[in-house]
N, C-alpha and C positions, 0 to 999 in steps of 0.2 A: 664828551664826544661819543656818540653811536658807532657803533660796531657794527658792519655789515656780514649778515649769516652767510657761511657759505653751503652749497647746495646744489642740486644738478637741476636745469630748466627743464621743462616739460620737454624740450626737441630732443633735449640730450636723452631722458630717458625714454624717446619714442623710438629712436635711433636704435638705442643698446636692446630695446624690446625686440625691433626688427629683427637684426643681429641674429641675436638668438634663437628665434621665431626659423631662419633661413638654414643655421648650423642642424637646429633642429630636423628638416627636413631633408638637408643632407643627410642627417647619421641614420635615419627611419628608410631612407631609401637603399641607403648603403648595406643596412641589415635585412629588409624586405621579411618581414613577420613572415607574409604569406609563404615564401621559399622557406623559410626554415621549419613553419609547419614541417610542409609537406618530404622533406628532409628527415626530418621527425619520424612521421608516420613512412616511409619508405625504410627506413633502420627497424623500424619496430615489426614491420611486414618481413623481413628479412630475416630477424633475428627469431621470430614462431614458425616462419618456413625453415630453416634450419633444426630449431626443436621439434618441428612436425617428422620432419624426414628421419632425426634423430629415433625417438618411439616408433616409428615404422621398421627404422633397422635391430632396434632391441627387439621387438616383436619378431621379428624374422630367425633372430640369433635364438630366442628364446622357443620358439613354436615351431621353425623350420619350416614356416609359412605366411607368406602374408595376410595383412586383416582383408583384404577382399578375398582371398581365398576362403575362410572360415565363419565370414559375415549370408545369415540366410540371404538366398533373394539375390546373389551378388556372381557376375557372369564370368569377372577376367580372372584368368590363374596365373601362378606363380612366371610362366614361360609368356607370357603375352605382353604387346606391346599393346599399349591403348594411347590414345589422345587424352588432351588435359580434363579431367576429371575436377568437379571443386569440391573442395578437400571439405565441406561441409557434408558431401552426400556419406550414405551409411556405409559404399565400397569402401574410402579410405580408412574410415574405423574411430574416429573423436567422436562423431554425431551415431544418434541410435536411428528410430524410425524418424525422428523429429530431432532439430539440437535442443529439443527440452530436456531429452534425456542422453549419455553420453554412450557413445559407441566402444567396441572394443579393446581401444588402446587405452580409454578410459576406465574402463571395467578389470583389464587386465594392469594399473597404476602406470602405466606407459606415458601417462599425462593427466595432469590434475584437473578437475572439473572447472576451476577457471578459465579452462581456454573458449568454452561454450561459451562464455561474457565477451569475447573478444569483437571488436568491429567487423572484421571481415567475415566470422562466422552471422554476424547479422544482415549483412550486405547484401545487397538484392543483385547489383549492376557486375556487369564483367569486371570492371576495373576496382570493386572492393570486395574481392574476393583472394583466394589461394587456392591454387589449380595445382593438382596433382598430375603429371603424365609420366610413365614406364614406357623407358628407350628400348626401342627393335633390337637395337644391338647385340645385348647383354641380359641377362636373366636377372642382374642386380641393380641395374641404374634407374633411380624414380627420382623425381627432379620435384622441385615445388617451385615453381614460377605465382609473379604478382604484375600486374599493369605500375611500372613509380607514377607519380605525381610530379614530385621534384624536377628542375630543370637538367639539374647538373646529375642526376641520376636519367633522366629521360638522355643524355647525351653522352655517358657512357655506354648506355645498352646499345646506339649509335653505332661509337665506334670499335665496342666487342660483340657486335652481332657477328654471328656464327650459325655456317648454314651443319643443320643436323640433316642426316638424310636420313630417316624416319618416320613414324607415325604422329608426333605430334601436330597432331591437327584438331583436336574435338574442341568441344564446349567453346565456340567461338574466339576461340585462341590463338591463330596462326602458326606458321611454320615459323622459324627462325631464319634468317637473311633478305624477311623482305621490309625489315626496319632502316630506313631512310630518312637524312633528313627532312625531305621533304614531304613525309609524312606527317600530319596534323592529325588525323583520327588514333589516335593510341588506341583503341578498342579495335580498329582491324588492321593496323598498319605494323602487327610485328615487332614493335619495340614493347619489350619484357624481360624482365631480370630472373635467372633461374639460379634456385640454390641447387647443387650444389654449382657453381660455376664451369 
């Protein structure tokens, strides 16, 4: 007597393919590559604007001035409030005349020359850059603001936008409070994460 094989028909494994094919695209949408990039690179932007402000306050502690006070060619002092500056130019002090060579926080070990390699120091566009701006207020507060990417970062600067009454306003940056949802241009619409918070 023959023994019939058993086995799964072609529908059955066209089915289970489907299936899986479907979970698949659930779990892809559920984790969205593209958002956690840009989540990613929003932490990573935060986390060198932090280190940046950092070396600007050792330099301060150290020198009992800041590196645009003591960079040639460099106009704001110590008591001045200025608009967002990108932290690439040679006032803030990482970059030299060019970021080929490194400016004074660099010269002075304030920060290691890897930061010259970084994305945002090669960034051409507002939104891949790190903006330096000194608050009217106070003689001590320098902020380093970035444009996020991410959604759920684009939506807490939302809803802790806070209006400064100040001078930040340079380098196509806006004021802080006119971040709205209904804001779609993130390059003039005021939503921007500023360290220190």
């Amino acid at each position: 007597m023959k023994r019939a094989l058993g086995g799964f028909t072609l529908v059955e494994l066209l089915i289970v393919i489907g299936l899986l094919g479907a979970i698949a695209l659930i779990v892809i949408a559920a984790i969205n590559p593209i958002e956690q990039a840009n989540r990613a690179r929003d932490a990573r932007f935060k986390a060198d604007s932090s280190q940046l402000l950092s070396a600007i306050e050792r330099y301060y502690a150290s020198h009992s001035s800041f590196p645009w006070e003591d960079c040639a060619g460099c106009t704001a002092t110590a008591q001045d409030a200025f608009g967002f500056l990108s932290a690439k130019i040679a006032d803030v002090g990482l970059c030299g005349a060019t970021c080929a060579t490194g400016g004074i926080l660099i010269t002075n070990d304030e920060l290691k020359t890897e930061f010259l390699g970084r994305d945002w120091v090669k960034g051409t566009t507002v939104d891949k850059q790190i903006w330096i701006g000194k608050d009217e207020g106070t003689s001590s507060s320098v902020y380093a603001c970035f444009i996020p990417l991410a959604k759920s970062t684009k939506d807490n600067a939302i809803t802790n936008a806070t209006v400064r009454t100040n001078s930040f306003t340079g380098a196509g940056i806006p004021s802080d409070g006119t971040c709205t949802t209904s804001s779609e241009n993130w390059l003039t619409g005021g939503c921007y994460v500023c360290v220190p918070e």
